[in-house]
C-alpha positions in Angstrom: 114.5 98.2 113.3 113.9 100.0 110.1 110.2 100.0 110.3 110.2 101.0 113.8 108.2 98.3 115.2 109.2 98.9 118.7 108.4 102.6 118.2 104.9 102.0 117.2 104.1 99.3 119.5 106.3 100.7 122.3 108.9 98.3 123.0 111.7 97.6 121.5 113.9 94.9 119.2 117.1 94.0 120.8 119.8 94.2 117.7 122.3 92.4 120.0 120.1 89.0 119.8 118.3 89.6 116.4 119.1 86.8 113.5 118.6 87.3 109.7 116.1 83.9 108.8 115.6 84.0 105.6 116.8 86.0 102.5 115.3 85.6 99.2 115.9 87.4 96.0 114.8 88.1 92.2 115.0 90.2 89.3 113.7 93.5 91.0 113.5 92.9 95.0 114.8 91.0 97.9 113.3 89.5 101.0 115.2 90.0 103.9 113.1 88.1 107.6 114.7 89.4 110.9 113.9 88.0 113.8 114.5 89.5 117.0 113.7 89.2 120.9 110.5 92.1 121.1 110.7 93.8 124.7 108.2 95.7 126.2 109.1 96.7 129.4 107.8 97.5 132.9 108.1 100.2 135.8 111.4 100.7 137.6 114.6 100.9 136.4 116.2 100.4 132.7 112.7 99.5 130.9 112.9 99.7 127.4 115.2 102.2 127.2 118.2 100.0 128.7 117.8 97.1 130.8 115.0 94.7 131.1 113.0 95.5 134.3 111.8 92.4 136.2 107.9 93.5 134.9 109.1 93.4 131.3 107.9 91.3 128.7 109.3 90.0 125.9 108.3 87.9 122.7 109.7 86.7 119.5 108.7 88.4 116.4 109.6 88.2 112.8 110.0 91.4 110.4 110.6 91.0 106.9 111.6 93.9 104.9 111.2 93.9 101.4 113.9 96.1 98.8 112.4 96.9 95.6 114.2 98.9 92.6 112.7 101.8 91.2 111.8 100.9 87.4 111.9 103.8 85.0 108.7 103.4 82.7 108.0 107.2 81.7 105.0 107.6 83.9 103.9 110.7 84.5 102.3 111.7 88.2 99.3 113.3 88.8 98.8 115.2 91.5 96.0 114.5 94.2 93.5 116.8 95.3 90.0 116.1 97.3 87.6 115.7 93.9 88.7 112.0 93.8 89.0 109.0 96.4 92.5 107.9 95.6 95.1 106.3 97.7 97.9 108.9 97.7 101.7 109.1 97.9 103.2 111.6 100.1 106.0 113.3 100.9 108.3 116.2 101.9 110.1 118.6 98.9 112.4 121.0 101.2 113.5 122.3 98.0 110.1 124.4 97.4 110.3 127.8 98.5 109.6 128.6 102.0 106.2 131.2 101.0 104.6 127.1 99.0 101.5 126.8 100.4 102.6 123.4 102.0 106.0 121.7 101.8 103.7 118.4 100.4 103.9 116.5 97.4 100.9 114.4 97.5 100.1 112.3 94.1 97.5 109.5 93.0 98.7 106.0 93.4 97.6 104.6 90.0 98.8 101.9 87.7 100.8 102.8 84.2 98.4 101.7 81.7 98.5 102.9 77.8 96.3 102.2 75.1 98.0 99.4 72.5 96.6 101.9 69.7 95.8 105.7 71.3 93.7 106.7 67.9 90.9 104.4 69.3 88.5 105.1 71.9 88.3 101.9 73.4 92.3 100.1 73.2 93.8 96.9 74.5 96.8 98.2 76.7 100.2 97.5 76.0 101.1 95.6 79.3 98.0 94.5 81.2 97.9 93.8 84.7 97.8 90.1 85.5 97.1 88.6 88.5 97.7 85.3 89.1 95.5 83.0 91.7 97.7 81.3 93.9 97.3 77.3 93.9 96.6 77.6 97.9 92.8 79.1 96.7 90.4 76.1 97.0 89.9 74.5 93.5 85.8 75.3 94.4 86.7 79.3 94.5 88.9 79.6 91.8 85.9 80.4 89.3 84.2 83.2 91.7 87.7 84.6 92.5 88.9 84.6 89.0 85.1 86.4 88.4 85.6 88.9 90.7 89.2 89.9 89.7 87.9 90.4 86.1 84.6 92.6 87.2 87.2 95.1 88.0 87.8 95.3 84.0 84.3 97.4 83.9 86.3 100.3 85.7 88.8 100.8 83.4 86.9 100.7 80.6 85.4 103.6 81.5 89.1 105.1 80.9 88.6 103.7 77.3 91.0 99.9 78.2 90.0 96.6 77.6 91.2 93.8 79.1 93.4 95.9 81.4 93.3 93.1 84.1 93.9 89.5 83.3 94.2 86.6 85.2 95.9 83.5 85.6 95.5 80.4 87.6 98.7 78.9 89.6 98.3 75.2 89.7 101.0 72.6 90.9 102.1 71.4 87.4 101.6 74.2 85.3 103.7 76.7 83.7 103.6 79.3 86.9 103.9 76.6 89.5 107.2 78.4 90.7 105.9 82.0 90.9 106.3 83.6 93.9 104.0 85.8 95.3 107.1 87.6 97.2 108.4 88.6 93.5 107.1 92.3 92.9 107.1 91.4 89.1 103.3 89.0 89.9 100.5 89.8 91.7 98.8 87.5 93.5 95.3 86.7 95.0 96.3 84.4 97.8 94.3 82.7 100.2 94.6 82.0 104.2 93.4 80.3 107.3 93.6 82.2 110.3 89.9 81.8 111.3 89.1 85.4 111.2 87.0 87.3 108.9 90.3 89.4 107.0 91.4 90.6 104.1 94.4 92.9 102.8 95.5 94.4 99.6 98.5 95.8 99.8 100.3 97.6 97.1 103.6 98.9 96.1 104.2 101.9 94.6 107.2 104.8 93.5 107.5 106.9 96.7 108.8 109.4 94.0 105.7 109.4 91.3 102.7 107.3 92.7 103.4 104.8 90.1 101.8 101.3 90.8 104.2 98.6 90.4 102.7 95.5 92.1 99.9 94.5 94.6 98.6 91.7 96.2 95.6 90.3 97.8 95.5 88.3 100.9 92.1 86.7 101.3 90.8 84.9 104.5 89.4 81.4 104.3 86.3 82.7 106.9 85.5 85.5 104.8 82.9 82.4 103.1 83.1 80.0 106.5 81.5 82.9 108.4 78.5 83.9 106.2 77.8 80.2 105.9 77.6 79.6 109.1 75.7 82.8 109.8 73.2 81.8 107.1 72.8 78.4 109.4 72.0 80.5 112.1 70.0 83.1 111.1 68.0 81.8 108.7 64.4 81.8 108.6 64.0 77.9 108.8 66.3 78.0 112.2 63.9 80.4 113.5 60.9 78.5 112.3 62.1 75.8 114.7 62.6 78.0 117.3 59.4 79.9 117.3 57.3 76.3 117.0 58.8 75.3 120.2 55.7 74.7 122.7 57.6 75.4 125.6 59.0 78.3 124.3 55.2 79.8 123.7 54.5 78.7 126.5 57.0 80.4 128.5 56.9 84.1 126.3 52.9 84.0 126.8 53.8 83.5 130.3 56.2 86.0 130.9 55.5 88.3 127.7 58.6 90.7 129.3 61.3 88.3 127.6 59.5 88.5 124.0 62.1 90.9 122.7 63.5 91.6 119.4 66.9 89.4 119.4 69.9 89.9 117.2 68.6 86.7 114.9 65.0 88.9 114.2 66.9 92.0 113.3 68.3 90.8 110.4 64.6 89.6 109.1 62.4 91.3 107.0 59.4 93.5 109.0 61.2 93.4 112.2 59.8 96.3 113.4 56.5 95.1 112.9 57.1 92.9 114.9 58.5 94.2 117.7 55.0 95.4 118.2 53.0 92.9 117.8 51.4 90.2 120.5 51.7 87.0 118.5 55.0 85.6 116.8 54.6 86.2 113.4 54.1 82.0 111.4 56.2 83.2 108.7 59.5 82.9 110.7 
């Protein structure tokens, strides 16, 4: 349990029963799955410090732990401090005298670009970062996606690079069919279907220097189902049926007390208008 799984979720992996499932490698890492009996375990005697305990629980979970080499590329860190939002790398230096004002390393996770020509003020970079769309992204998305992966580009111009992200589009018969988006040399936009609104980007970088080497993006299929379905329900021609039910009238005339401001008429335009008015407004 190198990640400490059981530590953070307060049980524990049993090492006697755990299985290795699946080891992959390439050029600079390897995929190693374990799987392992998870145990989380009850009052009385042994819980999950020795024996099960007949209130314990257990499950099956899967780990996998990726290895990555170090590449040396000459980057240079740069140190973190509060004037800019970056993600940081952090750790320990016990060599630094024991008066340091902390014992912390803490630098800027960032990606090694260099201008192709460093005399001009606006540069090509030498080795762009390319991400490639994974062929599970719905043929329909692939334009937005590949869009919104590029709009990025307007950042790092501002640093005086162009072009520094590209992108390319996995299909089943072309030339990167076989990329894998487990390989730390690609990065990948990668789409799932877990019926919740999710998404991740997960990077790795030098635990030494910062240094950006990959990253991916995992992006959930209801990220679009769900604001298309909201749309369906909250848009003004759903209300407009609503509101021109005569029974419905009817009934709020009736019993005015119920004629309050729902979670459908928040999200309208002039809703507090008209949470004080008598009549329901025709332009539902």
């Amino acid at each position: 349990d190198f990640s400490n799984v059981g530590q953070v979720f307060g049980g524990q992996l049993d090492p006697n029963l755990a299985r290795y499932t699946k080891v992959k490698c390439f050029d600079n890492n390897i995929v190693v799955t374990v799987e392992s009996p998870f145990t989380v375990g009850g009052p009385g005697p042994g819980g999950f410090g020795g024996f099960m305990s007949d209130t314990a629980k257990g499950t099956l979970i899967s780990v996998n732990y990726n290895i990555s080499s170090l590449p040396e590329t000459g980057y240079k860190p740069r140190a973190a401090d509060n004037r800019v939002g970056y993600f940081t790398t952090v750790r320990r230096d016990w060599g630094k005298d024991y008066k340091a004002k902390t014992l912390f390393n803490r630098y800027i996770d960032r990606w090694h670009l260099e201008k192709a020509d460093p005399s001009l003020a606006m540069s090509p970079v030498k080795n762009p970062i390319v991400f490639y769309v994974e062929k599970t992204v719905p043929v329909r998305f692939r334009r937005p996606v590949q869009e919104g992966i590029l709009e990025w580009n307007k950042a790092f111009e501002k640093c005086g690079f162009i072009d520094a992200i590209q992108v390319r589009q996995q299909t089943e018969n072309n030339e990167f069919r076989h990329l894998d988006p487990e390989d730390v040399n690609c990065n990948f936009f990668r789409w799932t279907t877990t019926g919740t609104a999710l998404a991740v980007g997960p990077s790795r970088s030098n635990p030494l220097t910062g240094q950006i080497y990959d990253a991916d993006i995992v992006f959930d299929d209801a990220w679009v189902r769900v604001p298309i379905e909201a749309h369906a329900l909250f848009s003004p021609s759903t209300l407009v049926s609503v509101m021109d039910d005569p029974k419905l009238a009817a009934f709020l005339q009736a019993h005015p007390e119920f004629d309050v401001v729902s979670r459908r008429e928040r999200l309208l335009p002039g809703y507090n208008e008209q949470f004080a008015s008598e009549e329901p407004r025709p332009d539902y």
